[in-house]
Backbone as numpy.savetxt, mean C-alpha at the origin, in Angstrom:
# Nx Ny Nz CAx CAy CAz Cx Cy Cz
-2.15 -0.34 -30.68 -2.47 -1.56 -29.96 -2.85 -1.23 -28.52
-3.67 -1.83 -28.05 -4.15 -1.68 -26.34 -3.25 -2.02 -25.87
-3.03 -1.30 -24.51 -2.04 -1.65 -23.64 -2.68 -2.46 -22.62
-1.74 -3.45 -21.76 -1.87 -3.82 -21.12 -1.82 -3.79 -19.31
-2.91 -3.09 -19.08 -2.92 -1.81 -17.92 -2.87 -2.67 -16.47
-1.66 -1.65 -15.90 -2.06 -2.38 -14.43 -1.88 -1.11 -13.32
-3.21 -1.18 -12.50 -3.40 0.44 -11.60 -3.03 -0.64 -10.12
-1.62 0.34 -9.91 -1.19 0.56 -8.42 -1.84 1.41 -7.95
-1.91 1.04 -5.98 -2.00 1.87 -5.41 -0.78 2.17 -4.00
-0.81 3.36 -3.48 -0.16 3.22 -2.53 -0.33 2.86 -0.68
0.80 2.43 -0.12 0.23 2.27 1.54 0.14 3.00 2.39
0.71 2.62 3.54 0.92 4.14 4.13 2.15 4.41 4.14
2.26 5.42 4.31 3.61 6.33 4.07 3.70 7.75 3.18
2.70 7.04 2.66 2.27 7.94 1.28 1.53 9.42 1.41
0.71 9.16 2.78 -0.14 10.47 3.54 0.00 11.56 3.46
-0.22 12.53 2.83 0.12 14.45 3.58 -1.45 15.04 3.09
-1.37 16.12 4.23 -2.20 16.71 4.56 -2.94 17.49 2.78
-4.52 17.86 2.50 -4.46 18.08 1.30 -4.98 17.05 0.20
-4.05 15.74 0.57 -4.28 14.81 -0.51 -6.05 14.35 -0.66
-6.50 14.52 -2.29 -7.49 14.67 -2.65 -8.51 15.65 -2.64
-7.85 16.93 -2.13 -8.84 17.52 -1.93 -9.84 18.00 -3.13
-8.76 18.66 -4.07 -8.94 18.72 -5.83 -10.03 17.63 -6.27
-9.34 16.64 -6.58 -11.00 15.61 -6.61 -12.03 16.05 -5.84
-12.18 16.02 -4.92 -13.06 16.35 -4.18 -13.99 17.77 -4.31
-13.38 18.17 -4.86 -14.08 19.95 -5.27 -14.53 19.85 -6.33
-14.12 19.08 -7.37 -13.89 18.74 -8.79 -14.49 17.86 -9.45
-14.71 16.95 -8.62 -15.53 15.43 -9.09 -16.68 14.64 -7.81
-17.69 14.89 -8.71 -18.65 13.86 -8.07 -18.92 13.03 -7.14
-18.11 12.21 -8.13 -17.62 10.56 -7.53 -16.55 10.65 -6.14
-15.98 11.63 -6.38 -14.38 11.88 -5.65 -15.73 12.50 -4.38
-16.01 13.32 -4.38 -17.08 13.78 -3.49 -17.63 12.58 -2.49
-18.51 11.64 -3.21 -19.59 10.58 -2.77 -18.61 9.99 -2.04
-17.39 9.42 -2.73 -16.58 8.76 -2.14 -16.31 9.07 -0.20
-15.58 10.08 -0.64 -15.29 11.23 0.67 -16.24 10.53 1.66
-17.60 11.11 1.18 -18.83 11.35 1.73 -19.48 9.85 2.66
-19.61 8.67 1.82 -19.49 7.27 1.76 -18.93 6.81 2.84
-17.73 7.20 3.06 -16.55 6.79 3.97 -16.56 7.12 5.45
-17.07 8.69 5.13 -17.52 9.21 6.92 -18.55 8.17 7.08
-19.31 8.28 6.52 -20.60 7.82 7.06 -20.72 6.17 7.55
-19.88 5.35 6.81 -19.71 4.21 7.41 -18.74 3.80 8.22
-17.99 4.75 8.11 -16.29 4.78 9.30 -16.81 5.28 10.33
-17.80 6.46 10.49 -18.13 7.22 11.35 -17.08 8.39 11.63
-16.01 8.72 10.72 -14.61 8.96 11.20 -15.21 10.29 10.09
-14.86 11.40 10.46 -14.84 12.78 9.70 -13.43 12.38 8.18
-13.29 11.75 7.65 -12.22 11.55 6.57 -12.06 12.26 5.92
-12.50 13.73 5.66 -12.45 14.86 5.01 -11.89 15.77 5.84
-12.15 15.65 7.20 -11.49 16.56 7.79 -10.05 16.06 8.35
-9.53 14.50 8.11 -8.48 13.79 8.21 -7.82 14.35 7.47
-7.88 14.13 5.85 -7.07 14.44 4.92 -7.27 15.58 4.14
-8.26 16.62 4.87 -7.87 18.06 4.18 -7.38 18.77 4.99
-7.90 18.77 6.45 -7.32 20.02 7.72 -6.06 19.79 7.93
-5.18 20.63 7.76 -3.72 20.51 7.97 -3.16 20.65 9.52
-4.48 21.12 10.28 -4.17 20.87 11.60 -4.43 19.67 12.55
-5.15 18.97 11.67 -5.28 17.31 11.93 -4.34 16.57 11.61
-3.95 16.05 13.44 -2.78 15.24 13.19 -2.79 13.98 13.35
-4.19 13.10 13.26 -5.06 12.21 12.94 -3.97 11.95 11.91
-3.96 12.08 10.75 -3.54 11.79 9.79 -2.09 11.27 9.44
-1.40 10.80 10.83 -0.23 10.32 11.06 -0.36 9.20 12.21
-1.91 8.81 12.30 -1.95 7.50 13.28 -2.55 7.05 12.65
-1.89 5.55 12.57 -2.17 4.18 11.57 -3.73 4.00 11.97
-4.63 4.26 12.86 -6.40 3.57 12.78 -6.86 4.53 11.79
-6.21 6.03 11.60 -6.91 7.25 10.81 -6.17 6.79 9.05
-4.62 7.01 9.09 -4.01 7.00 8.35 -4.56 5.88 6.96
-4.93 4.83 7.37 -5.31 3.69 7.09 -6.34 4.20 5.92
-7.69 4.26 6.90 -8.78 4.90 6.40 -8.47 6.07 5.27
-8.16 6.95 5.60 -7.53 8.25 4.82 -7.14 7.66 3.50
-6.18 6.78 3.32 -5.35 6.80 2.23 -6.49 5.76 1.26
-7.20 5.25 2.02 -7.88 4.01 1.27 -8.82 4.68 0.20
-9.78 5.18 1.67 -10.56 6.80 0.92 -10.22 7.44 -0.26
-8.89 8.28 -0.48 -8.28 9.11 -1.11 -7.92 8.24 -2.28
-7.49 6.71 -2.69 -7.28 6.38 -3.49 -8.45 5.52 -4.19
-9.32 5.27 -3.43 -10.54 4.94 -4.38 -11.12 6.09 -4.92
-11.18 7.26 -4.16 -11.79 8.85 -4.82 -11.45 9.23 -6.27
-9.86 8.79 -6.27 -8.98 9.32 -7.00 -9.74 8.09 -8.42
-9.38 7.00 -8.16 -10.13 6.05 -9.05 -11.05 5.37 -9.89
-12.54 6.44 -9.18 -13.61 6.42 -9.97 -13.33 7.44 -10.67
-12.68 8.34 -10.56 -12.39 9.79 -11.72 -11.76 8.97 -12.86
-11.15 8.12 -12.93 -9.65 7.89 -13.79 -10.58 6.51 -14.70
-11.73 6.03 -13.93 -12.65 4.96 -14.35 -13.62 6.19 -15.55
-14.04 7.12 -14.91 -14.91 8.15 -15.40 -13.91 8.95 -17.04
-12.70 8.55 -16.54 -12.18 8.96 -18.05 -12.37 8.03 -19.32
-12.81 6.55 -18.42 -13.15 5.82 -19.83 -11.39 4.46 -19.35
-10.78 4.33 -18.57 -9.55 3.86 -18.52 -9.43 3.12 -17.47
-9.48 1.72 -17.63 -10.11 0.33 -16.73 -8.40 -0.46 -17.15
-8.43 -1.36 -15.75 -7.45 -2.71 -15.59 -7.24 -3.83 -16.29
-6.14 -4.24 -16.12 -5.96 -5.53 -16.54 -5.54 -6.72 -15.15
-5.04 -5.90 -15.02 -4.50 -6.40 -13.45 -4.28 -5.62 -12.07
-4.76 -5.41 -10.83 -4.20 -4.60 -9.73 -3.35 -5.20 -8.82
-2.60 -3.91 -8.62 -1.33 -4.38 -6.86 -1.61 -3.39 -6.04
-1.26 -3.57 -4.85 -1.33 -2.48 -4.09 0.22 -2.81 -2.79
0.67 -2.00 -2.06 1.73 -1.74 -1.53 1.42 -2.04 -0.06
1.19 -2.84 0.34 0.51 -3.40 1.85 -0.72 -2.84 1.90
-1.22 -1.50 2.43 -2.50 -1.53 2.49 -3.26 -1.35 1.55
-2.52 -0.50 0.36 -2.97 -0.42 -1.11 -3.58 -1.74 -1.98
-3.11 -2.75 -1.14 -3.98 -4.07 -1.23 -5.23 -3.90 -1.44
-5.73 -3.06 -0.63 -6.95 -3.06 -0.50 -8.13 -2.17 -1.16
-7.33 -1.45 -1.86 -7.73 -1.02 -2.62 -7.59 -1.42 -3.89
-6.87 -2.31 -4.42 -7.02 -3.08 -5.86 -7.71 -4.31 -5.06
-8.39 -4.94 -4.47 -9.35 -5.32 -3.84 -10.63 -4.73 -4.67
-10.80 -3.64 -4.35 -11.76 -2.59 -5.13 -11.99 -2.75 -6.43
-10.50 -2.40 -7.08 -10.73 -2.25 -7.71 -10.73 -3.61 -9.14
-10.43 -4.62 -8.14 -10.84 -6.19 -8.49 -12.43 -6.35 -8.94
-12.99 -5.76 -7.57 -14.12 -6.06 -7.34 -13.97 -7.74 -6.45
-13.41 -7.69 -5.67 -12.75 -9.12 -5.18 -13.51 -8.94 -3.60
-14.06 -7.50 -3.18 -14.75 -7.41 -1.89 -15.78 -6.38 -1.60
-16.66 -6.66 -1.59 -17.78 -5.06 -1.80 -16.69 -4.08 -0.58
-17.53 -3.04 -1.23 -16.77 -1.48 -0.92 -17.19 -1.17 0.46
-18.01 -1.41 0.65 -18.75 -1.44 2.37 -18.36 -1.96 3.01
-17.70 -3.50 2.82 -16.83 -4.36 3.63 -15.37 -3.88 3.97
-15.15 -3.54 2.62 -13.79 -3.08 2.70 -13.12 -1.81 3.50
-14.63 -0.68 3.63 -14.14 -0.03 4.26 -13.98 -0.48 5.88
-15.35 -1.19 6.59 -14.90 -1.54 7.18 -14.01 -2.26 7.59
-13.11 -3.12 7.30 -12.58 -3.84 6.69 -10.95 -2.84 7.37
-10.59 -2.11 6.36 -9.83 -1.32 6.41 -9.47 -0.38 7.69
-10.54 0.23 8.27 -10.47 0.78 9.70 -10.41 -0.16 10.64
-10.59 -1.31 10.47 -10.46 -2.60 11.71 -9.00 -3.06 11.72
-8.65 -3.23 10.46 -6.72 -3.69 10.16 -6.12 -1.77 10.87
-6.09 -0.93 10.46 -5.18 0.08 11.26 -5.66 -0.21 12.65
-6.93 -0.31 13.19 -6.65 -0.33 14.46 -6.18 -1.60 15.23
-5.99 -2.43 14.41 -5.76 -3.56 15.06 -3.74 -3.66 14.89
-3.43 -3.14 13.87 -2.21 -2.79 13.37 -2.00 -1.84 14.31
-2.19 -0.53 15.03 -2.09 0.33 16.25 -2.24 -0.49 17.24
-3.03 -0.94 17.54 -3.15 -1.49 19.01 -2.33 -2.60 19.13
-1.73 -3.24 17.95 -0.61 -4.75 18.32 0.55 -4.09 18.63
0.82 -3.09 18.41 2.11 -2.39 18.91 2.11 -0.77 19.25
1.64 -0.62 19.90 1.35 0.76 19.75 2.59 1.76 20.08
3.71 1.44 20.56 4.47 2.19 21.05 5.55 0.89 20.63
7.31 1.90 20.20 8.34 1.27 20.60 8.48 0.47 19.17
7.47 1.15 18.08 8.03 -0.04 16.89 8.51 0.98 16.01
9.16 0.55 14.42 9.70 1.30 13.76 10.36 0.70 12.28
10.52 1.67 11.46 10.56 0.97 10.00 11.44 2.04 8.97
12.59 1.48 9.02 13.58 2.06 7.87 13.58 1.40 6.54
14.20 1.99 5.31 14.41 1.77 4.24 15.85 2.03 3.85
16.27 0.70 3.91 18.02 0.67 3.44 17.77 0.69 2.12
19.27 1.78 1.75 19.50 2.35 0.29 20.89 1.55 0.14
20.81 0.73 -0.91 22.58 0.60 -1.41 23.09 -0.83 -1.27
22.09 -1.57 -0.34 22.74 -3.22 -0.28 21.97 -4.10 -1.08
22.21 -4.88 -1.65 21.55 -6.16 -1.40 20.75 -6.77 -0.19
19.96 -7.69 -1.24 19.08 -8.25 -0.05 19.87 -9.50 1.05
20.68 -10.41 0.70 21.56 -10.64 1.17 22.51 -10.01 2.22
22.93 -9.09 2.05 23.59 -8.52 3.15 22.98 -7.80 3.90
21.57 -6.99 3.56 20.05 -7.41 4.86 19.69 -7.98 5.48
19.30 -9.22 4.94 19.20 -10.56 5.69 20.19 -11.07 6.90
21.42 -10.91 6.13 22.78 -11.12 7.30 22.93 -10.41 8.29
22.41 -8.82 8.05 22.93 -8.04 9.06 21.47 -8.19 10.37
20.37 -8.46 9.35 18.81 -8.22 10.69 19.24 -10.02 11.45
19.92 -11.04 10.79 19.76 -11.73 11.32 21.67 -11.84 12.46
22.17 -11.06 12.52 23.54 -10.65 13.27 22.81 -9.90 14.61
21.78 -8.70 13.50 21.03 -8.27 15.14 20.64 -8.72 16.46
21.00 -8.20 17.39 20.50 -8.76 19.11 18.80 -8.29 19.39
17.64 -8.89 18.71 16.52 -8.68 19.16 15.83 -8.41 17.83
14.28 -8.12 17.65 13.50 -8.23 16.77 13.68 -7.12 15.74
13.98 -7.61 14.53 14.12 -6.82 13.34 14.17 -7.52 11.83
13.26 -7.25 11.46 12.87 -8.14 9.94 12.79 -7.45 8.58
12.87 -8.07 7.81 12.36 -7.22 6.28 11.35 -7.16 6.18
11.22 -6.46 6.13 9.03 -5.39 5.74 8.60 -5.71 4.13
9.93 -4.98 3.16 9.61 -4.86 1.89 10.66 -4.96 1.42
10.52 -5.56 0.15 11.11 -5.78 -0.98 10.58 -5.13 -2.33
11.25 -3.28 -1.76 10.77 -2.59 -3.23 11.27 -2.39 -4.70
12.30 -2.28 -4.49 13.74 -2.33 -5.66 14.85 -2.57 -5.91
15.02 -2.93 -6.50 17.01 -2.97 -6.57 17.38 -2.20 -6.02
18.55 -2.61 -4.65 18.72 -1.39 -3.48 18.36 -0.98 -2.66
16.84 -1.04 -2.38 16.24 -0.74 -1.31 15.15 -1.99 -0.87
15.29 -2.02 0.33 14.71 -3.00 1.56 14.67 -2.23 2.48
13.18 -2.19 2.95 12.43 -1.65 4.05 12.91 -2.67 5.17
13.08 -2.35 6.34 13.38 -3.03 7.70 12.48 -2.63 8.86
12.15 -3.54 9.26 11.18 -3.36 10.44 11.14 -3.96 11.97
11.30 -3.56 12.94 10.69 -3.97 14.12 10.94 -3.87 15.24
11.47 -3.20 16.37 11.66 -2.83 17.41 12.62 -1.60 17.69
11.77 -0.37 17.83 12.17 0.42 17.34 14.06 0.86 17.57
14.35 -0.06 18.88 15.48 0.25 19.61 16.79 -0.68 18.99
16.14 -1.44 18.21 17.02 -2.25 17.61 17.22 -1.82 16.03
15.94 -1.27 15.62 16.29 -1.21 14.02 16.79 0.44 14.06
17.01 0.93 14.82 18.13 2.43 15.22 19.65 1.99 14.91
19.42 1.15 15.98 20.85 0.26 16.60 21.44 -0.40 15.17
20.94 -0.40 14.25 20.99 -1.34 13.04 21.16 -0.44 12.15
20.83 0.92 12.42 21.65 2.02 10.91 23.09 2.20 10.70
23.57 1.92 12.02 25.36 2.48 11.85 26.01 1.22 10.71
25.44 -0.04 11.52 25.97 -1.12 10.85 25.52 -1.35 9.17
24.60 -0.94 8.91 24.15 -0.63 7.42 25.17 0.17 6.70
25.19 1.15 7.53 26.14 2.12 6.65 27.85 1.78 6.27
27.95 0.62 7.78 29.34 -0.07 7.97 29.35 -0.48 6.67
28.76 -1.22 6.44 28.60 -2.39 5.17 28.63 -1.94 4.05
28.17 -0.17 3.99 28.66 0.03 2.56 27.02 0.60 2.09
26.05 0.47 2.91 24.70 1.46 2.80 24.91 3.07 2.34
24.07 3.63 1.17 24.08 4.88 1.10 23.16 5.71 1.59
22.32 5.08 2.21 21.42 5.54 3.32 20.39 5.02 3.89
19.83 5.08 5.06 19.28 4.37 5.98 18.25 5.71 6.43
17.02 5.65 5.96 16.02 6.29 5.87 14.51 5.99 7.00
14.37 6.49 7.96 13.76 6.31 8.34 12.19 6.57 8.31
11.07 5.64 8.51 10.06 5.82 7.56 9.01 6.40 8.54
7.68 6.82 7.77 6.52 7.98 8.53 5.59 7.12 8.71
5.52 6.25 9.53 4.62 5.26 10.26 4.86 4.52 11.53
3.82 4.12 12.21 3.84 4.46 13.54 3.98 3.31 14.25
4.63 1.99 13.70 4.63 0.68 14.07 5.56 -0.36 13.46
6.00 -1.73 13.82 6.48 -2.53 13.03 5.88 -3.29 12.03
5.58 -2.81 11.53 4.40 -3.47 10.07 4.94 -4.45 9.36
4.60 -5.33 8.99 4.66 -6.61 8.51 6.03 -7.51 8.99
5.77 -7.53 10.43 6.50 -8.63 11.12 5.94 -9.58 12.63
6.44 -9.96 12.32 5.80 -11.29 13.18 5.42 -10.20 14.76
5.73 -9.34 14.99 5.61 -8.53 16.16 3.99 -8.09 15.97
3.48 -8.19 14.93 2.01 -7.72 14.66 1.22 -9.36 14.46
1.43 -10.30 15.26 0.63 -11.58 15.40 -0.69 -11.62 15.72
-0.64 -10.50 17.03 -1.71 -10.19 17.55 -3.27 -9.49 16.76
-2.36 -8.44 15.67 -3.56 -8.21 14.69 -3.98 -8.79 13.44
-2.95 -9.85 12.91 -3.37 -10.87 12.18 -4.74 -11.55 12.54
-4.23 -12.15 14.03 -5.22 -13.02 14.12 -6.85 -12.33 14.35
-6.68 -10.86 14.71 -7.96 -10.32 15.20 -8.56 -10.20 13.76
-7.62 -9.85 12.11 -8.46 -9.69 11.18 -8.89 -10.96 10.58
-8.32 -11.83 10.89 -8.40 -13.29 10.51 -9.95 -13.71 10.99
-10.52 -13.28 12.15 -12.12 -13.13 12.65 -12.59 -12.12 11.74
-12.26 -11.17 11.65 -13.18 -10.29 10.70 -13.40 -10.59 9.48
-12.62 -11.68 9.15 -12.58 -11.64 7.51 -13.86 -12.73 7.12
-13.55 -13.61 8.80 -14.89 -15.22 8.39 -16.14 -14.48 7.72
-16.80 -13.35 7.65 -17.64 -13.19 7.36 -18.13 -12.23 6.12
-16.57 -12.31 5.44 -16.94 -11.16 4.59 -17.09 -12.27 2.98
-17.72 -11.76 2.24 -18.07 -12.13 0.91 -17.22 -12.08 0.19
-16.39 -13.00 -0.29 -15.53 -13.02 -1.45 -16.62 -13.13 -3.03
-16.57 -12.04 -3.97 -16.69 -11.57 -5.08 -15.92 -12.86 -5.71
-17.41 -13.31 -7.08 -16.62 -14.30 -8.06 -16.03 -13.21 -9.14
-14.55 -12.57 -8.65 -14.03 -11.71 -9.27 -13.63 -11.87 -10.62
-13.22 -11.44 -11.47 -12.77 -11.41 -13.04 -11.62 -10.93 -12.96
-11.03 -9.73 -13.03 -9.62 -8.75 -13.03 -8.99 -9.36 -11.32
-8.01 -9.93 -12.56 -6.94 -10.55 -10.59 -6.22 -9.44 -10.80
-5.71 -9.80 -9.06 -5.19 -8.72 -8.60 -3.53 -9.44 -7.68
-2.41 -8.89 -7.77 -1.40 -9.93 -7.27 -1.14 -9.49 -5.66
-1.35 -10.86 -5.24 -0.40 -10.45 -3.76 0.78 -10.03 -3.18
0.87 -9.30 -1.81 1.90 -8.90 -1.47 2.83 -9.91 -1.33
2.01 -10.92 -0.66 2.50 -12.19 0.23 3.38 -13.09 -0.25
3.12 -13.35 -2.14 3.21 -14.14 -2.59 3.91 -13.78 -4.29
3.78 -12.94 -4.67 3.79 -11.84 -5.67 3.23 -12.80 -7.04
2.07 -13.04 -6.46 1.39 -14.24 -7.66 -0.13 -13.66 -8.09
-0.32 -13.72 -9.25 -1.76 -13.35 -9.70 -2.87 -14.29 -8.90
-3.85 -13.71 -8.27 -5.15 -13.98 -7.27 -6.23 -14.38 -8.42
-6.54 -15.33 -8.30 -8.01 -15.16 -8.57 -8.92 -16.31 -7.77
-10.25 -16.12 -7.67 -11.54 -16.58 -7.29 -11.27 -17.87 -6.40
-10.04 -18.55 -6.91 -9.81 -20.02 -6.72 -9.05 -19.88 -5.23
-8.02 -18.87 -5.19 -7.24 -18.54 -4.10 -7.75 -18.48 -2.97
-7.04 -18.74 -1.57 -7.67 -18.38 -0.36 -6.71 -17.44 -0.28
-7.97 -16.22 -0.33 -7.90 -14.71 -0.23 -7.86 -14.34 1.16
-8.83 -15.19 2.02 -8.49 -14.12 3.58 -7.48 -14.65 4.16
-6.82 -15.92 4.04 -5.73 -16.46 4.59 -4.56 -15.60 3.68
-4.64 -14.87 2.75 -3.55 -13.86 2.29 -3.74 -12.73 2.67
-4.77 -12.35 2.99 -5.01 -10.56 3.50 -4.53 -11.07 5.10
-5.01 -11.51 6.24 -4.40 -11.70 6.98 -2.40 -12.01 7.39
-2.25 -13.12 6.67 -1.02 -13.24 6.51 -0.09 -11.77 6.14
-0.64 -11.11 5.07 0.13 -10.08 4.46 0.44 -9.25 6.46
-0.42 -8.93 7.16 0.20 -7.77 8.03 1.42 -8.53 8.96
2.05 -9.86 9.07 2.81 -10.21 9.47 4.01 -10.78 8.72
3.88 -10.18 7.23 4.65 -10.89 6.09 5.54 -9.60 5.12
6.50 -10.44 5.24 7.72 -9.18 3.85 6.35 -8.90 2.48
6.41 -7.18 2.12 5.82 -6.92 1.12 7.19 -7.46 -0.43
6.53 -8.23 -0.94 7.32 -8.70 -1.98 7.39 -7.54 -3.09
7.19 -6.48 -3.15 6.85 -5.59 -4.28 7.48 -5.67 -5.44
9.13 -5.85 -5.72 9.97 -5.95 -6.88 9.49 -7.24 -7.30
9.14 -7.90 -6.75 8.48 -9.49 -7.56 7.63 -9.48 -7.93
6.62 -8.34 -7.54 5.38 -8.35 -7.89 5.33 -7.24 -9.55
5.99 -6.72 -9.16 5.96 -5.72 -10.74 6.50 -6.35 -11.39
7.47 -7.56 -11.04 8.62 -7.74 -12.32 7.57 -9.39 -12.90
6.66 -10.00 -12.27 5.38 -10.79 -12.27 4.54 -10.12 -13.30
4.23 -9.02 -12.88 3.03 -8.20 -13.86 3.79 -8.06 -15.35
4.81 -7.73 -15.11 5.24 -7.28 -16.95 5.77 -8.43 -17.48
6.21 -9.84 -16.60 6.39 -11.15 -17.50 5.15 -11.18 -17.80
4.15 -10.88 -17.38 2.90 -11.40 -17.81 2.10 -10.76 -18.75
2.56 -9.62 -19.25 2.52 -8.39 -20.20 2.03 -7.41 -20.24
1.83 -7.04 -18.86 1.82 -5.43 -18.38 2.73 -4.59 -19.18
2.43 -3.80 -19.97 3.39 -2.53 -20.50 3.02 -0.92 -19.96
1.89 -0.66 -19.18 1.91 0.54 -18.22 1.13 0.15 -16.75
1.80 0.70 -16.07 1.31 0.89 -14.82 0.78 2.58 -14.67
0.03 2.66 -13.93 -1.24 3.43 -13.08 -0.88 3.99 -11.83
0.07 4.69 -11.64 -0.25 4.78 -9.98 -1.57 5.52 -9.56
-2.64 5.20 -8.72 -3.52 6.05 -8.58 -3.36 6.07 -6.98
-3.48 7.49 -6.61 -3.51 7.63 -5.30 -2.38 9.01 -4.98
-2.47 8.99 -3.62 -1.37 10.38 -3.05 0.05 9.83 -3.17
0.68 10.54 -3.57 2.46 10.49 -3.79 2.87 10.27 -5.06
3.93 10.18 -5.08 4.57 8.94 -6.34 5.33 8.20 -5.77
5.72 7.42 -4.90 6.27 6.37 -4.39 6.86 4.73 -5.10
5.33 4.50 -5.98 5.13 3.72 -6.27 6.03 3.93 -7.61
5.23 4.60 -8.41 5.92 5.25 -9.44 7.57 5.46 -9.63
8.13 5.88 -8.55 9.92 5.72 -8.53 10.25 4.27 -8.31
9.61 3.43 -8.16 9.62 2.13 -7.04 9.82 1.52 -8.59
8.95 1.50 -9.66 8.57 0.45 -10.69 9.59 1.49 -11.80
10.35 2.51 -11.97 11.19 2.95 -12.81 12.35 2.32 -12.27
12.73 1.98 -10.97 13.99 1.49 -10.73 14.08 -0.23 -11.33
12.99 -0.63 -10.71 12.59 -1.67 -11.37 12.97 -2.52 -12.35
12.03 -1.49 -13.63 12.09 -1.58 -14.68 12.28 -0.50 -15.62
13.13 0.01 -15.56 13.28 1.80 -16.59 12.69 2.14 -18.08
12.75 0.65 -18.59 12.03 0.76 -19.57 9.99 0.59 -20.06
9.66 0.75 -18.82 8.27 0.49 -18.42 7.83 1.90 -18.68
6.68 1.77 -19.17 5.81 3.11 -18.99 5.27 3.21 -17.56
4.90 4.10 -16.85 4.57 4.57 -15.69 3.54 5.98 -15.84
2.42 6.00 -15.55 2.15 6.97 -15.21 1.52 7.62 -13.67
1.30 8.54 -12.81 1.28 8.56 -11.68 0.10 9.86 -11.55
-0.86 9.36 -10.97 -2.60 10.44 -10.75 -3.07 10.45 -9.40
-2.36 11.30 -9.04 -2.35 11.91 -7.46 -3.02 13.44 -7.26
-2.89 13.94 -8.66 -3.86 15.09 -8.80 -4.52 15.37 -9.56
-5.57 16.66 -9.92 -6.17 16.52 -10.98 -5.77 17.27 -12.32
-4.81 17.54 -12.38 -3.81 18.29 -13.33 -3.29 16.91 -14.12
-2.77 15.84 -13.60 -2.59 14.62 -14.03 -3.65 14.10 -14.52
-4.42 14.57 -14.62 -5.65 13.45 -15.54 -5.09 13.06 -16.89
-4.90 14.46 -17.39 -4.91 14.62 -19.11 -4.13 13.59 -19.47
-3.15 13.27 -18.77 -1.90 11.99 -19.17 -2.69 11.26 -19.37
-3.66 10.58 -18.86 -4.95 9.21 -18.97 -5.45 9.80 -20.75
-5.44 11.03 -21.37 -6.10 10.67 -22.60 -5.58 9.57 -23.67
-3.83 9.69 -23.48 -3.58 9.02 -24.61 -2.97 7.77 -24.74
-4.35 7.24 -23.39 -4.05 5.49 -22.99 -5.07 5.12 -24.01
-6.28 5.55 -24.17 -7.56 5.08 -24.49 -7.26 5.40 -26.32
């Protein structure tokens, strides 16, 4: 029987030096892609995410670009095996790439698109923000403790049973690990990005993509794709830029959003892109879910015995 396929991607966090390069030597498409991306970013993106002495690749205007790049590269290969969607998610910026792979925004837009949100996401806070991932509580006793806090600190994400991402000033969500751990936290993880991301502290770049978006073409799409914002299946009917905007000042709903996809009868997920993040994220989830995860090209062969 066909399965009922749904390709994640990942956000940032996900970054290291390397990622894609294999595609890129290897595949065509993974090539053009690459190639595509300089040329309308203007941004060297090959030399982002292959030179290991580029440290580009740990600031959100580059980072952004990079990962978007690297997971659409990764995607026309995995399309080229013959192995297409039913539904896409993506992990805040990974949004934007099941966008793509919706077909919900031409690819030209999107890239630009994509380099305008990191820099606008950098420049709303550029200094002094910050983003942990509590291990071990409930969301409830998150909520209690960011809202006990003296100053700005919010929930970012909602990835799994147990873990909640926290976000927003970097001096406060520090100040906010001891007391995590008070409570009975098994760890308080601090995350590889360079800002308070999805909290009201990023208003400023909402509203700047909220102008960029008046003019972009919404696609009478077919394959929905679910929001962060909302953890609800998108389609055609939805106001889409009032959710891509919203999302950079909004909790990533992610455990609602996978546990959405398989009421709805998703039986494998896709991670496509650098890491496995996603992939540990949707086994905690759901353990009894198939998962598979194509971050390199040694991982292809797993894609034969979907089709």
């Amino acid at each position: 029987m066909a399965k009922n396929i749904a390709f994640v991607f990942p956000g940032q966090g996900a970054q290291y030096s390397g990622m894609g390069k294999d595609f890129y030597n290897q595949y065509e498409k993974a090539k053009q892609i690459y190639d595509y991306a300089s040329e309308i970013c203007n941004i060297d993106v090959k030399k982002i995410c292959f030179d290991s002495s580029d440290s580009r690749i740990h600031e959100t205007k580059y980072t952004q670009i990079a990962i978007f790049t690297t997971s659409l590269a990764i995607l026309e290969c995995v399309y080229g095996m013959g192995v297409t969607s039913n539904v896409n998610a993506g992990l805040s910026l990974g949004e934007y790439t099941a966008l793509a792979a919706s077909n919900v925004i031409d690819i030209k837009d999107l890239f630009l698109l994509v380099k305008k949100r990191g820099k606008y996401m950098q420049e709303a806070f550029p200094t002094g923000g910050a983003m942990a991932a509590v291990i071990g509580l409930s969301e409830r006793e998150v909520v209690a403790i960011c809202n006990q806090m003296n100053g700005n600190i919010y929930i970012a994400n909602y990835n799994c049973p147990g873990q909640i991402v926290v976000t927003g000033e970097k001096a406060v969500v520090e100040a906010s690990y001891e007391i995590f751990q008070k409570k009975g936290a098994k760890m308080v993880l601090p995350l590889n990005v360079s800002g308070p991301f999805h909290s009201p502290l990023l208003e400023t770049a909402k509203k700047k993509l909220e102008i960029s978006l008046k003019d972009v073409q919404i696609n009478n799409f077919i394959i929905p794709y679910v929001s962060n914002v909302n953890a609800k299946y998108i389609n055609y009917s939805c106001d889409i830029k009032s959710l891509l905007s919203e999302q950079i000042v909004s909790s990533v709903k992610w455990q609602q959003s996978i546990k959405e996809m398989i009421r709805q009868g998703v039986d494998l997920f896709i991670e496509v892109g650098p890491g496995s993040t996603l992939t540990n994220l949707i086994r905690k989830i759901d353990p009894g879910v198939e998962v598979l995860n194509i971050q390199a090209v040694g991982d292809m062969k797993t894609l034969l015995k979907v089709n």
